[in-house]
C-alpha positions as CSV (number, residue, x, y, z in Angstrom):
1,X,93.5,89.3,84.9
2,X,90.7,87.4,86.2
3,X,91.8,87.1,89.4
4,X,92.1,90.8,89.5
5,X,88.4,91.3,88.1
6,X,87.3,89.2,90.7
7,X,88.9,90.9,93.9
8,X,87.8,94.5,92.3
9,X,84.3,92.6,92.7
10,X,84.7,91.4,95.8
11,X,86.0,94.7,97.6
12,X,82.8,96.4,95.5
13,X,80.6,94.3,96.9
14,X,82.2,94.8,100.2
15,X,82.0,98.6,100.0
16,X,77.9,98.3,99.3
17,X,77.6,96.1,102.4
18,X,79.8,97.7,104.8
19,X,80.6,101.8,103.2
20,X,76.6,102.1,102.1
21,X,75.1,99.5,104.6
22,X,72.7,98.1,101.8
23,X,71.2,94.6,102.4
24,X,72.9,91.1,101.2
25,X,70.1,91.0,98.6
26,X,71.3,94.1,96.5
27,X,74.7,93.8,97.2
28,X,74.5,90.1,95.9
29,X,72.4,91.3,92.5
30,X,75.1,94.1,91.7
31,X,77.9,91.3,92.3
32,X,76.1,89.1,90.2
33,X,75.8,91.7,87.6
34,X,79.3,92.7,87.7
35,X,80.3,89.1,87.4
36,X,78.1,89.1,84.4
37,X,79.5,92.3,82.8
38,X,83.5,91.9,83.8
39,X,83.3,88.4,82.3
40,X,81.6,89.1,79.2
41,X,78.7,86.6,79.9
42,X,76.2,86.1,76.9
43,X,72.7,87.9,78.0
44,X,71.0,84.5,77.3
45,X,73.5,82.6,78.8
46,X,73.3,85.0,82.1
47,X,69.3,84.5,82.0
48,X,69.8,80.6,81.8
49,X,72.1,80.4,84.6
50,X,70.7,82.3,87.0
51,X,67.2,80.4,86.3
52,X,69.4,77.1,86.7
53,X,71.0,78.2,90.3
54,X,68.2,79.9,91.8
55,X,65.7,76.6,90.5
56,X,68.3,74.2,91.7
57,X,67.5,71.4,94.2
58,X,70.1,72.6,96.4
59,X,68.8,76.4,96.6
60,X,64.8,75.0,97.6
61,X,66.1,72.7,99.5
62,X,67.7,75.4,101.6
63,X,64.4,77.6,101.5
64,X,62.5,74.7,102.3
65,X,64.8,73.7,105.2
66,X,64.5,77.6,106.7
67,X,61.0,77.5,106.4
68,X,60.1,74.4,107.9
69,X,62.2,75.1,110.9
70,X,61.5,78.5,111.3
71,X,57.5,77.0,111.5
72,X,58.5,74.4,114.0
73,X,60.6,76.9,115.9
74,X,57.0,79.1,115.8
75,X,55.1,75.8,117.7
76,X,57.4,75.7,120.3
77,X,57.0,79.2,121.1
78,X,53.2,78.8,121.1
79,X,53.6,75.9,123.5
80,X,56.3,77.3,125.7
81,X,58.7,75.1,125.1
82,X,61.3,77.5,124.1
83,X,61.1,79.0,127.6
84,X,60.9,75.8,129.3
85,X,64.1,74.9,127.2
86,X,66.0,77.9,128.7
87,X,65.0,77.2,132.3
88,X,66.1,73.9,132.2
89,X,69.5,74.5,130.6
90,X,70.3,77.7,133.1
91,X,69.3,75.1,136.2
92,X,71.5,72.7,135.1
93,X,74.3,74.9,134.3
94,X,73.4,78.3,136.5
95,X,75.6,79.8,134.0
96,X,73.8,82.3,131.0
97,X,77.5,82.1,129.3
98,X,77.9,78.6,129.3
99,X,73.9,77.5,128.6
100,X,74.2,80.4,125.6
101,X,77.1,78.9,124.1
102,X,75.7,75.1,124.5
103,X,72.4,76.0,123.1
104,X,73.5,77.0,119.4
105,X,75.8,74.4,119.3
106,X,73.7,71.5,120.1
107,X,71.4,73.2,117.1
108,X,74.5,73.4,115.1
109,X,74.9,69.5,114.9
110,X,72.1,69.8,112.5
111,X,73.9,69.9,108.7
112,X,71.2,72.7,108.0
113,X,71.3,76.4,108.2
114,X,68.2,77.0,109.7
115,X,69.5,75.7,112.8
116,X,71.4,78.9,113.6
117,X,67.2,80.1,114.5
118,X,67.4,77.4,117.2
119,X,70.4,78.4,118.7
120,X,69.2,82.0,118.3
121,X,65.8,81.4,119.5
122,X,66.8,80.0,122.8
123,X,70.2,82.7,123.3
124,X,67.3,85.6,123.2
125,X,65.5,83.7,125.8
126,X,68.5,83.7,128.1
127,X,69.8,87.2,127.5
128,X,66.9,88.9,126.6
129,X,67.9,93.0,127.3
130,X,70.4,92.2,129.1
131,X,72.9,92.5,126.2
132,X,73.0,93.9,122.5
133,X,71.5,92.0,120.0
134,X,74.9,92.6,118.2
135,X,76.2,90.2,121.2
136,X,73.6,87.4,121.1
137,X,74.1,87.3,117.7
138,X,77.8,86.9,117.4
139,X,77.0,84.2,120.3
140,X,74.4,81.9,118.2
141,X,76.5,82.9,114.6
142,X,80.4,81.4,116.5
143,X,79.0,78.3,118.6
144,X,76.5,77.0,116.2
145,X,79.3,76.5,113.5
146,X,82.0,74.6,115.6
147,X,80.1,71.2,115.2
148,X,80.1,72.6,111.5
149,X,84.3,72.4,111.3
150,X,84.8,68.4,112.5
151,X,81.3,66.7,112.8
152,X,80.9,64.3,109.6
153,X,77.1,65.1,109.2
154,X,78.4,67.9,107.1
155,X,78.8,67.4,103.2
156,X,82.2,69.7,103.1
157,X,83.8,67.6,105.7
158,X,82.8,64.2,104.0
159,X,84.1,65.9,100.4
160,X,87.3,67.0,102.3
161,X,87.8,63.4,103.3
162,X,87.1,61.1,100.5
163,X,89.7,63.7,98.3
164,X,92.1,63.8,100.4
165,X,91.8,59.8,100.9
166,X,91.8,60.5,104.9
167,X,89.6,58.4,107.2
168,X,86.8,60.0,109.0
169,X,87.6,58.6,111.8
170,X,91.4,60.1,111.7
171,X,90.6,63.7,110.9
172,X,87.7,64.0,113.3
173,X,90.4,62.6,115.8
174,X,92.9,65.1,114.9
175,X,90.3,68.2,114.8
176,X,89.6,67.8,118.6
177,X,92.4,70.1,119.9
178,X,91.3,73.2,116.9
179,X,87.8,72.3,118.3
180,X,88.5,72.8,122.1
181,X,90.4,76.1,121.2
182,X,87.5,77.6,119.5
183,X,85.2,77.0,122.4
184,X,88.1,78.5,124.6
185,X,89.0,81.5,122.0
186,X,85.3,82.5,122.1
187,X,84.8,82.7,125.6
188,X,88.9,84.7,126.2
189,X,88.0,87.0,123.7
190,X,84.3,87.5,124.3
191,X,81.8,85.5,125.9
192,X,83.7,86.2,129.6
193,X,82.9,89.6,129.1
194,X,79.0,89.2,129.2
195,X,76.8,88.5,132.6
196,X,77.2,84.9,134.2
197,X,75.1,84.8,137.1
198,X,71.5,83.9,136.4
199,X,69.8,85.1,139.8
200,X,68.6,81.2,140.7
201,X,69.5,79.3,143.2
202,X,71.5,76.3,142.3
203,X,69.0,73.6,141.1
204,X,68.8,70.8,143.4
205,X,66.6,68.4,140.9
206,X,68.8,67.9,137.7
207,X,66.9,64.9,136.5
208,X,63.6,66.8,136.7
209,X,65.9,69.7,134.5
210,X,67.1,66.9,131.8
211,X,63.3,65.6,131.4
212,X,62.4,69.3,131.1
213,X,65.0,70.0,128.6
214,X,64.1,66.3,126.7
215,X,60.7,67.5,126.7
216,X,61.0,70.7,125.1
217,X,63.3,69.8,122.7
218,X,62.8,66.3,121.6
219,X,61.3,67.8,118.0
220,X,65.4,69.0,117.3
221,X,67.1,66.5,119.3
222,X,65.3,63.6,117.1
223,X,65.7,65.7,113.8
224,X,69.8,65.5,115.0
225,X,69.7,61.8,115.7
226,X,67.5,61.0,112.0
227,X,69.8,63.2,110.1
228,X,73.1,61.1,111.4
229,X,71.2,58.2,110.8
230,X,68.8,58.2,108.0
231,X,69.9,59.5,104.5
232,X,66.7,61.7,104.2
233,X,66.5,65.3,103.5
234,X,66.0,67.8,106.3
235,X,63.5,69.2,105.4
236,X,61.5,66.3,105.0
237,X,62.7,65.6,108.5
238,X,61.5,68.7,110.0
239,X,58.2,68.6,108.3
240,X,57.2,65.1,110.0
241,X,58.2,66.8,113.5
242,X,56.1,69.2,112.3
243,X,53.2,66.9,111.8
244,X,54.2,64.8,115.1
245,X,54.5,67.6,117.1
246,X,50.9,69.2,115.9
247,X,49.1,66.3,117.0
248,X,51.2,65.1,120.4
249,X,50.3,69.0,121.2
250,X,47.0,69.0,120.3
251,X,47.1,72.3,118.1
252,X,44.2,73.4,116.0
253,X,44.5,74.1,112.4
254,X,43.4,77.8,113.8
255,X,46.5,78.0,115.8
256,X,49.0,77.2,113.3
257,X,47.5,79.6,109.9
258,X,49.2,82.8,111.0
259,X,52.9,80.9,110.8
260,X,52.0,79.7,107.5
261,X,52.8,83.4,106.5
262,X,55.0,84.4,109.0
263,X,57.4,81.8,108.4
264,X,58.2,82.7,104.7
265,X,60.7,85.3,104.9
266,X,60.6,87.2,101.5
267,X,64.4,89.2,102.3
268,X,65.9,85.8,103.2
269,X,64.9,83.5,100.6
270,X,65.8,86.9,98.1
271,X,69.2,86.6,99.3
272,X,69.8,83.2,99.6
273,X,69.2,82.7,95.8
274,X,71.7,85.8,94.8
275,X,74.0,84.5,96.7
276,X,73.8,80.7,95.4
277,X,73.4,82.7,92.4
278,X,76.7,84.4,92.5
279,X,78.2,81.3,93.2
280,X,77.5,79.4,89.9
281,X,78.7,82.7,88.3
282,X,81.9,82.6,89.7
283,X,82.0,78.8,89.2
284,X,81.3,79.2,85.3
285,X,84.7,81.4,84.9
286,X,88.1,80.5,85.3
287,X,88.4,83.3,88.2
288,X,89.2,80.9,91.0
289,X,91.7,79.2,89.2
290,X,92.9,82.5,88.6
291,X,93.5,83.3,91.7
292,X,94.9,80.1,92.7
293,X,97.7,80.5,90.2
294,X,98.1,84.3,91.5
295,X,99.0,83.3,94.9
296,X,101.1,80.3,94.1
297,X,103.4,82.9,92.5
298,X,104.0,84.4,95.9
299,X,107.4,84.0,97.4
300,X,105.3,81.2,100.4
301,X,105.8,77.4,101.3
302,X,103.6,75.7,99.1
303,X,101.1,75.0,102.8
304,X,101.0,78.7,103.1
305,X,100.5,79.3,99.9
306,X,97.7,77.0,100.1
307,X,96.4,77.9,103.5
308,X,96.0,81.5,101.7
309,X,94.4,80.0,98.6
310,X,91.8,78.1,100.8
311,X,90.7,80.9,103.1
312,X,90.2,83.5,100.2
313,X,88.6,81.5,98.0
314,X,86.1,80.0,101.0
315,X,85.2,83.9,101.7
316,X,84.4,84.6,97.9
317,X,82.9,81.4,96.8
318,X,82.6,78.9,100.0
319,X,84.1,76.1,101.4
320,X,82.4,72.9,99.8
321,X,83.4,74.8,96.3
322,X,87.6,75.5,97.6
323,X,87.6,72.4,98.8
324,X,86.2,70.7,95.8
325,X,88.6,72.8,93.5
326,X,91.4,72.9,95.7
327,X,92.0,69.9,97.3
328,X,93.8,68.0,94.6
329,X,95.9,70.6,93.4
330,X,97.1,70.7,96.9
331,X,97.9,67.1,97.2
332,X,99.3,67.2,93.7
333,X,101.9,70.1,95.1
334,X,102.1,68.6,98.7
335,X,101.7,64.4,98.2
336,X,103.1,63.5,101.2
337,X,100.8,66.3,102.9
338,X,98.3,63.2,104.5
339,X,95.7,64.6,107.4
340,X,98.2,67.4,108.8
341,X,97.3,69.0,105.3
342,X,93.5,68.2,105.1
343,X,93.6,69.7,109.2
344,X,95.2,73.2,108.1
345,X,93.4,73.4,104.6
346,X,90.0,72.5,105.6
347,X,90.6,74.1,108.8
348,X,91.5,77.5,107.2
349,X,88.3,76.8,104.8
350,X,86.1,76.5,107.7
351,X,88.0,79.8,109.4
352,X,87.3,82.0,106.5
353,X,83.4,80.8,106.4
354,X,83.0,82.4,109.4
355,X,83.9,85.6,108.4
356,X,82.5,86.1,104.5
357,X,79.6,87.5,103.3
358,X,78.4,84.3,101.2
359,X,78.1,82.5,104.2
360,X,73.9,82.1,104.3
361,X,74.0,81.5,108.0
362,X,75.3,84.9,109.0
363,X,73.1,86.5,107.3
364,X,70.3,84.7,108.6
365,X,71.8,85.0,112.4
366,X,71.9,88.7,112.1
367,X,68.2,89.1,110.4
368,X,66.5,86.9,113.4
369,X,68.6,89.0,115.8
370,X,67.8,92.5,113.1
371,X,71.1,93.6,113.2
372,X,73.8,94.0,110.2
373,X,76.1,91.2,109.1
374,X,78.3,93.6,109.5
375,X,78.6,94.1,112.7
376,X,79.0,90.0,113.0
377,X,82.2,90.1,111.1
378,X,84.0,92.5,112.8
379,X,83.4,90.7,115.8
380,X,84.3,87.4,114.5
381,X,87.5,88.6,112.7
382,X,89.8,88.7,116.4
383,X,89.1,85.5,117.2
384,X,89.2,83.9,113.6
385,X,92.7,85.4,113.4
386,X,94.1,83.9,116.5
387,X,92.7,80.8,115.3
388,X,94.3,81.4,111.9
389,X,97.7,81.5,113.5
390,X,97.2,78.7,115.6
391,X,96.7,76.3,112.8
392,X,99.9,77.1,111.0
393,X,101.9,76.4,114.5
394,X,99.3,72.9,115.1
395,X,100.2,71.7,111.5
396,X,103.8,71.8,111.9
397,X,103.1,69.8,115.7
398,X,100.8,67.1,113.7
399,X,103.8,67.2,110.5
400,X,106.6,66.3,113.6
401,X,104.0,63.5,115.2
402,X,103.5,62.3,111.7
């Protein structure tokens, strides 16, 4: 029964994004209202834990980490840096398809989901009117979360790991072939389809293109290499490029006030903590577990039974939270399941991420670009099905190898 009350949620919430168009931010407070209601939470007990999520360390530190790098992203723009970052990718490549796709996921090595504005900030450079915003954004949304699916900077991968008792070393190994093909499904199914020629002639000085591209983006490229090498928030990481980068520029307090304000985006932060919120709500029922036990009843193979588990639940409540609570129950079905399991599971977790509505990221990918998340999931859903299918055939080649 609560797995049923939870999917009549879901597809309501669903319906108010998709059927009535309404933004993440109401759709998210009726969901957590529902949640409240169909699960008979306390008033006072609803009150508390909403207070608790939305005051959590985890939901400023995600505000904080927006904020600072949509400032930072703000001082580049003033500088020009953003537009000399664009011409020095497109000499060295003389390709807007490949630069666009290598820009968001250089950003996306950053474990933080502001770093879908980098990527976004410098596909808009390349593209500009030349395609839909609809396009640039599925573009960013798609290449800045591959690093997202292997690279161990990220706290689901680390989690997936240490539960499943897998060395780092040997599932980052193992994800390279899933990693090649999304790069290759995005640009079959999609990026191929958009302009490639840039109009330049072929650069003949690559060096002076690398220290052009060093130059404009040594603020991010640092933030990437503290992040894999200093246990230190990222926000706290940003905010000293911030301070470097004000002073090495020579900017005047002047200069900087208006992004003070135009930084904080009111809709963004407003939907990050009713989604965080909705989270916790499902968290404090039994409703996943639920669900978990609804599908295992299905007539499957316990790894399809489990691949399904995994990619539901990571639409409805994330991947760090299916992994967390699925994990274990998986090896406790599957114990000789070693890393082809944690490949297919994780895999599937990651898979579904890209498509779900809970997923901060898209949302903040498709308000930089102003168009609906909507629109980013239905173009997203091709591809993250072919993909789908492809991990079922890869984890019967790793099960034969292993």
């Amino acid at each position: 029964m609560d797995a049923v009350k939870l999917l009549i949620i879901f597809l309501f919430m669903l319906v108010i994004i998709f059927r009535f168009k309404k933004s993440l931010a109401v759709a998210f407070a009726l969901g957590c209202a529902a949640v409240a209601f169909a699960y008979g939470f306390d008033p006072v007990f609803a009150a508390k834990l909403a207070a608790q999520s939305a005051l959590s360390r985890s939901t400023l530190a995600i505000v904080a980490i927006y904020y600072t790098v949509t400032f930072l992203q703000k001082m580049m723009e003033a500088k020009g840096h953003i537009a000399l970052a664009e011409g020095a990718l497109l000499g060295l490549t003389n390709s807007k398809r490949f630069s666009a796709a290598a820009a968001p996921m250089c950003a996306g090595l950053m474990p933080t989901p502001g770093a879908v504005i980098v990527g976004g900030t410098i596909v808009e450079s390349i593209y500009k009117d030349s395609i839909s915003n609809e396009d640039k954004n599925f573009i960013t949304s798609y290449y800045r979360h591959i690093p997202e699916s292997f690279v161990p900077t990220f706290g689901s991968v680390i989690l997936a790991c240490e539960l499943a008792k897998v060395p780092i070393g040997e599932f980052v190994l193992y994800m390279l072939p899933p990693v090649v093909l999304l790069i290759l499904l995005g640009h079959a199914l999609f990026l191929r389809k958009l302009p490639h020629d840039t109009g330049l002639l072929a650069a003949t000085d690559k060096a002076q293109d690398v220290k052009n591209l060093l130059l404009s983006l040594w603020p991010f490229l640092l933030t990437i290499c503290l992040v894999l090498l200093v246990r230190i928030d990222v926000y706290i990481i940003v905010a000293v490029m911030i301070a470097a980068y004000f002073f090495i520029n020579r900017f005047t307090l002047k200069e900087t006030a208006p992004f003070f304000k135009e930084s904080f985006e009111s809709k963004i932060i407003l939907s990050t903590i009713f989604i965080l919120i909705f989270k916790d709500y499902i968290l404090s029922t039994d409703a996943v577990q639920s669900l978990s036990a609804l599908i295992a009843g299905l007539p499957l193979p316990d790894y399809l039974v489990f691949s399904l588990i995994f990619f539901i639940g990571s639409v409805i409540v994330g991947s760090t939270a299916i992994i967390a609570i699925g994990l274990p129950l998986a090896y406790a079905a599957i114990p000789d399941g070693g890393v082809p399991l944690l490949v297919l599971l994780a895999t599937m977790a990651f898979a579904a991420m890209q498509i779900s509505i809970s997923h901060i990221c898209l949302f903040l990918s498709s308000t930089f670009f102003k168009v609906e998340v909507a629109s980013l999931i239905r173009r997203t859903i091709p591809v993250i099905a072919v993909f789908s299918v492809f991990l079922i055939g890869y984890y019967w080649l790793l099960r034969a190898l292993n």
